[in-house]
C-alpha positions as a Python dict, from the first residue, in 0.01 Angstrom:
ca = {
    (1, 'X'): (0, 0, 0),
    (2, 'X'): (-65, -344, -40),
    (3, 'X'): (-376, -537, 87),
    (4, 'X'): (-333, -897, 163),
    (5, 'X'): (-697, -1023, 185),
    (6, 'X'): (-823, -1396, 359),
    (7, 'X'): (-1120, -1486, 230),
    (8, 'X'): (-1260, -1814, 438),
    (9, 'X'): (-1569, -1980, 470),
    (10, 'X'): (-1585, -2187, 826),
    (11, 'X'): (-1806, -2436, 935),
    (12, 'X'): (-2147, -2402, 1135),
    (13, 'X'): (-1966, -2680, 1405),
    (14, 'X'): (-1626, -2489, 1417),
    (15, 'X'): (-1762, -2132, 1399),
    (16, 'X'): (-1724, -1947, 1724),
    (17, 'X'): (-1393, -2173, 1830),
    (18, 'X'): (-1209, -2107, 1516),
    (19, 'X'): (-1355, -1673, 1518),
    (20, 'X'): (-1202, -1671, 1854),
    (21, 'X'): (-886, -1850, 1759),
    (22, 'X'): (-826, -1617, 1484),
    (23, 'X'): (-907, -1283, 1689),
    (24, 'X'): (-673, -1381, 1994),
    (25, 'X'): (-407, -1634, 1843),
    (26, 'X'): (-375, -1648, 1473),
    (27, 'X'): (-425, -1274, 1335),
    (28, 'X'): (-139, -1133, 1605),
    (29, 'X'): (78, -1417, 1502),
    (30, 'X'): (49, -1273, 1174),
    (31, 'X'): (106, -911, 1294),
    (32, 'X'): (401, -1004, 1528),
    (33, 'X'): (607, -1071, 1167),
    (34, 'X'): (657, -696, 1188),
    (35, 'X'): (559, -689, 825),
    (36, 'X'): (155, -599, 881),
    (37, 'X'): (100, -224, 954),
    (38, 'X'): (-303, -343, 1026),
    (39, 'X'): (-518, -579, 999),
    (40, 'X'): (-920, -602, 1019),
    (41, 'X'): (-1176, -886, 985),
    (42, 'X'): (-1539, -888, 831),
    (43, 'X'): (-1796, -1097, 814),
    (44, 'X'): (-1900, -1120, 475),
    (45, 'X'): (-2305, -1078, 461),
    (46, 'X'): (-2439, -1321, 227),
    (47, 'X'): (-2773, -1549, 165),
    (48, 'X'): (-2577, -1871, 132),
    (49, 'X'): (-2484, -2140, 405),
    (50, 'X'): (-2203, -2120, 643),
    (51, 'X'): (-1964, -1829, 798),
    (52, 'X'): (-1769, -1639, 526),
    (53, 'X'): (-1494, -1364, 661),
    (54, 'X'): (-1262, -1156, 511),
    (55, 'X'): (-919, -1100, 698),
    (56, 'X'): (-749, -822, 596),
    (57, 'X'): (-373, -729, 614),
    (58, 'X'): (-211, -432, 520),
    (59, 'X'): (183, -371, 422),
    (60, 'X'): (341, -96, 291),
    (61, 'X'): (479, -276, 1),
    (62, 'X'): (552, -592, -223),
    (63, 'X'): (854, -658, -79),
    (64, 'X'): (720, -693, 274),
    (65, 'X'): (478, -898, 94),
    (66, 'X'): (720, -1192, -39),
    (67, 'X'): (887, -1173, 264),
    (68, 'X'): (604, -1289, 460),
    (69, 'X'): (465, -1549, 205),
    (70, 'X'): (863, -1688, 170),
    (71, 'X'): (964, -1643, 586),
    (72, 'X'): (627, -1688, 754),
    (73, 'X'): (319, -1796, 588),
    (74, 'X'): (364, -2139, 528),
    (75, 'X'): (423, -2219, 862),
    (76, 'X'): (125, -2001, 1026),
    (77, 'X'): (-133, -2148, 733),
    (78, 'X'): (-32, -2462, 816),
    (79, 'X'): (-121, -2417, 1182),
    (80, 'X'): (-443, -2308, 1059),
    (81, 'X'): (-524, -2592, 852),
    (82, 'X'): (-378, -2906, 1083),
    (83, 'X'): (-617, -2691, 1377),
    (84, 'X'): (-925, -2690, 1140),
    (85, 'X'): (-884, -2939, 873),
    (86, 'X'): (-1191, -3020, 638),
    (87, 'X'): (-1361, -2743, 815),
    (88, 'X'): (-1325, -2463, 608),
    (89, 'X'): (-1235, -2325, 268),
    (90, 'X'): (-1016, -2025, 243),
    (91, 'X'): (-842, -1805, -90),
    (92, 'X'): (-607, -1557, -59),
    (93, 'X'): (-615, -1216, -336),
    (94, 'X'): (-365, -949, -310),
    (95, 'X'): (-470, -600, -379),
    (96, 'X'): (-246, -285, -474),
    (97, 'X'): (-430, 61, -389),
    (98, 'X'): (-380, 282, -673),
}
């Protein structure tokens, strides 16, 4: 299994827009690739400033991996930043459960 993990800090003045955005737009835009078999989303609990999540995807394998980064994700992350531009910071890790 492979986790495909968001990690993004939004703004105070974007917050609940963009959180609602993600939950009813962006996230099943990601699952209707077929690739996903689930995703989840946490807030990360921290001292500092600002809203940090992590969005999680999970996918059975690598493959279905560079298939979505190569068919689909430049195109949905660019949605993402040309709706919320300068208003968040976001990095990507990919995990492999052993």
């Amino acid at each position: 299994m492979i986790l495909y993990n968001v990690t993004v800090n939004v703004d105070d003045t974007v917050h609940d827009e963009w959180l609602e955005w993600m939950k009813t737009i962006h996230i099943p835009e990601v699952l209707s690739t077929g690739l996903f078999t689930d995703s989840k989303i946490f807030r990360i609990r921290t001292e500092e400033e600002g809203n940090t999540y992590s969005i999680q995807y999970f996918l059975d394998s690598e493959e279905d991996y560079e298939k979505y980064q190569n068919e689909f994700a430049p195109a949905l992350q660019s949605k993402h930043l040309e709706k919320y531009k300068n208003k968040f910071v976001a990095f990507r890790t990919v995990m492999e459960s052993v």
